[in-house]
N, C-alpha and C positions, 0 to 999 in steps of 0.2 A: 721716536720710532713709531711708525704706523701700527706694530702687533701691540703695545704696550696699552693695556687698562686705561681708562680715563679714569682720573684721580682730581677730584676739588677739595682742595684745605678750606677748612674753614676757621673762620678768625674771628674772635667772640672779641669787641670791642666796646668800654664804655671808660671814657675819660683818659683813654690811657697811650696821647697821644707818644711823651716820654717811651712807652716800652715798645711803641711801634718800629723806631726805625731799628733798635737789633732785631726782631721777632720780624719783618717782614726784609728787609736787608738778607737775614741767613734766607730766606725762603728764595729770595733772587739767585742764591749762588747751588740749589737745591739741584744736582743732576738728573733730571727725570726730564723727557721729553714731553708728557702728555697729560700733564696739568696745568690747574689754574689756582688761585690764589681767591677766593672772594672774604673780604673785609665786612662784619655784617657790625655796622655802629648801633649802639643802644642808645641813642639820643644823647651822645657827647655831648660838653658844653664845652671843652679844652680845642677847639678848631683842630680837631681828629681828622675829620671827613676831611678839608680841604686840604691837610699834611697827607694824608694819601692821594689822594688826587693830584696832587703836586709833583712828592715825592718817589710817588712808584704808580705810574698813570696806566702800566700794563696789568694790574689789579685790578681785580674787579671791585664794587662798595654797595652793599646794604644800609642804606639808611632808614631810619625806624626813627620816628617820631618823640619815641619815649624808652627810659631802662625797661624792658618788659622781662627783663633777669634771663639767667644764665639758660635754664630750657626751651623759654619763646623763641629766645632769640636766635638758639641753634638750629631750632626749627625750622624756624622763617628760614637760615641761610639754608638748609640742605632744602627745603622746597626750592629753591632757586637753583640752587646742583643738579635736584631732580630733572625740572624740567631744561634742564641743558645735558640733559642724555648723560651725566657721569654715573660711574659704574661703580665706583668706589668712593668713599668722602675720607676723609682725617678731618677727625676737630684739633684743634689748635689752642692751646691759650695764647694768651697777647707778652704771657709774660714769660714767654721762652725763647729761645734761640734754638734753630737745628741742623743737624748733622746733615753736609749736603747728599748723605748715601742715605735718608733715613728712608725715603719714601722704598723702596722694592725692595727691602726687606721684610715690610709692614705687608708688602702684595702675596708673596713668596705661601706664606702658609693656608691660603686661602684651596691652594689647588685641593687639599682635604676638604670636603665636602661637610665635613662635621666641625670644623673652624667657622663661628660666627663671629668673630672680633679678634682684635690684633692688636696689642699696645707694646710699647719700645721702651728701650730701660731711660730711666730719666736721674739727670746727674743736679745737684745743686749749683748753679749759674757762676756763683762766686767759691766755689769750690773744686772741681771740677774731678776731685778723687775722690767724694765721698757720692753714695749713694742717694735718692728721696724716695724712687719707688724702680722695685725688682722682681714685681709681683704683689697680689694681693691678697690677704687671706678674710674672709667673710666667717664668722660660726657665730649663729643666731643662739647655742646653746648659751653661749657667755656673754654677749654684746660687744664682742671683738671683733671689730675691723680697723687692719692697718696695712700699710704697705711694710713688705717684706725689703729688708735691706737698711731702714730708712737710718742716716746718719752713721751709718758704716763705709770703711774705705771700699770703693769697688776692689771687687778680686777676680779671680776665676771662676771660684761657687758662683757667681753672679750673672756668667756668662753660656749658661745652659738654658736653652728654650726648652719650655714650656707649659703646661696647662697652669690655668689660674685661676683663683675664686672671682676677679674683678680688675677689669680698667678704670685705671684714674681718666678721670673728666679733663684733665691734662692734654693727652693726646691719645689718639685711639681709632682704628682705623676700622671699616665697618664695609661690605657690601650694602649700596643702597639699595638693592631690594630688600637685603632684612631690617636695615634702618624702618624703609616703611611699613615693612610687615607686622614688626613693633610697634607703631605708632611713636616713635622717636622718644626723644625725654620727654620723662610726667611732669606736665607741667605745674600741678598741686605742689612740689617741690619749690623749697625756697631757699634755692642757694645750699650745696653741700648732700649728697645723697640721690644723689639726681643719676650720679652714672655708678653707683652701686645697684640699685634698682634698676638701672637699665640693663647692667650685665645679672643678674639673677633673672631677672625675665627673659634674657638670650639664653642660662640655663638650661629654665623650663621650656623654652622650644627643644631642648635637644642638641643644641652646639656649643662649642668648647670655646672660651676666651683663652688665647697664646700669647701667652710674653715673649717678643721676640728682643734678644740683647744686642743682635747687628746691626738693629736700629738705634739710635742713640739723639737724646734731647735735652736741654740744659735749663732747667726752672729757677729762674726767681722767685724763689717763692712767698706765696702769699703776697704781693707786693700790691693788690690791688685790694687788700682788707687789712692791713695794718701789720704785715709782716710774720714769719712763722711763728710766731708768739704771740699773738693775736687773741684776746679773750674772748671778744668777739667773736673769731673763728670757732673756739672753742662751743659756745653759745651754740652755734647755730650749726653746727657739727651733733651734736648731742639731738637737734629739732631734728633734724633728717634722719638720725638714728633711730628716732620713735616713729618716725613716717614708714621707715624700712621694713619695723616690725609690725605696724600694723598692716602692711600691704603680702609679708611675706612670712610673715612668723605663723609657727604652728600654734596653738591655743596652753600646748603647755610650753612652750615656749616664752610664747606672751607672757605666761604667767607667771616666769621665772624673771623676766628683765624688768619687772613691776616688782616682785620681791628685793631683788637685789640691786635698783635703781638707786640707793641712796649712794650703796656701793661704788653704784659707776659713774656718777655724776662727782665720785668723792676721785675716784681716779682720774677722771679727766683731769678734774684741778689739780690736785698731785702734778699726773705729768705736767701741767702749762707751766706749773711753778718750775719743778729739775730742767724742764728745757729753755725757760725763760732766765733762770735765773745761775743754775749751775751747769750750762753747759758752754761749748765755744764753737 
């Protein structure tokens, strides 16, 4: 439809030709008249580029010479959004699949003027009743950030829009004038903390990041760092945690998640072990 927003998904890809054809497959069957699709490859080595090219030729594809990780590389694709006139972007992981109604629900809340971001409830891929993320809560008091929901059965409580501390880097839908107003993700981030800081600096301008639940998206998750039990993940979860505070923390703040680091470093391990090891 001619009145309908210009909308570009973006598709953060490195190696991960496997998760391409469900994540771009459900994008095909995606009801929206007035988007586009662009694939931005981080220098694949698994013949990505050419399975898109191939396999969904009405795609658009970034190809980038090298991994320049998760915020160059988002970059680089919404410069390219930019300069094709869209109005709105969604980033994407590669390792999702989506609701074909997800797109104009994600548009819907923007008409409030004080809405800078928009993220959709996101359900676990091989599960599809339980929750990953329903919102976010950020408190720099404790070193607590987590998605509200996570490994709970969806219900109703879950099905109520609105306000949130933070959008998961998952999927998350954004006007690209304040994308660039931002200056997009920091790219000093390395992997994990990238779209917590993004949304705390859409804070500080002044507008509200909305969970919206009529949106809906199904994650694999972690499947491109060793799965949700991933120590790994862990690791570098904890490094963007300390990027966060030193970029947004108040000084006694700082001063507290230095005190009680041994703390939190001892909880993260805690949880990887009960989730790794006692849960199902």
């Amino acid at each position: 439809m001619p009145d309908e927003p210009s909308v570009t998904v973006i598709v953060l890809n490195w190696n991960g030709r496997e998760l391409l054809k469900d994540c771009l497959g459900s994008l095909e069957k995606v009801e929206y008249e007035n988007f586009n699709v662009l694939v931005v490859d981080n220098g694949s080595m698994d013949d990505s580029v050419e399975y898109v090219k191939l396999s969904f030729p009405n795609f658009d594809i970034l190809e980038l010479d090298n991994n320049l990780g998760f915020a160059a590389g988002n970059n680089l694709g919404f410069d390219v959004a930019k300069n094709k006139n869209a109005e709105f972007v969604i980033f994407l992981n590669n390792d999702t699949i989506v609701d074909k109604n997800f797109i104009k629900p994600l548009l819907a809340p923007f008409e409030d003027i004080s809405v800078g971001q928009t993220v959709p409830k996101i359900l676990y891929a091989d599960d599809e009743e339980k929750i990953w993320y329903a919102g976010g809560i950020v408190n720099l008091w404790t070193g607590n950030i987590f998605h509200q929901g996570i490994r709970e059965y969806d219900s109703e409580r879950f099905n109520q829009s609105k306000i949130t501390d933070y959008a998961t880097g998952c999927c998350f839908c954004m006007k690209v004038s304040d994308y660039e107003g931002l200056n997009g993700f920091d790219e000093s981030f390395s992997m994990y903390g990238e779209d917590v800081d993004l949304s705390l600096r859409i804070r500080k301008s002044g507008k509200n990041i909305f969970f919206v639940p009529e949106s809906k998206i199904y994650h694999k998750v972690s499947a491109s760092i060793g799965g949700a039990f991933s120590l790994k993940k862990m690791k570098r979860k904890l490094g963007g945690l300390f990027r966060i505070y030193n970029k947004h923390a108040t000084l006694v703040q700082w001063m507290l998640v230095i005190l009680f680091s041994p703390y939190l470093v001892l909880t993260y391990f805690i949880k990887y072990f009960r989730l790794r090891f006692f849960t199902r």
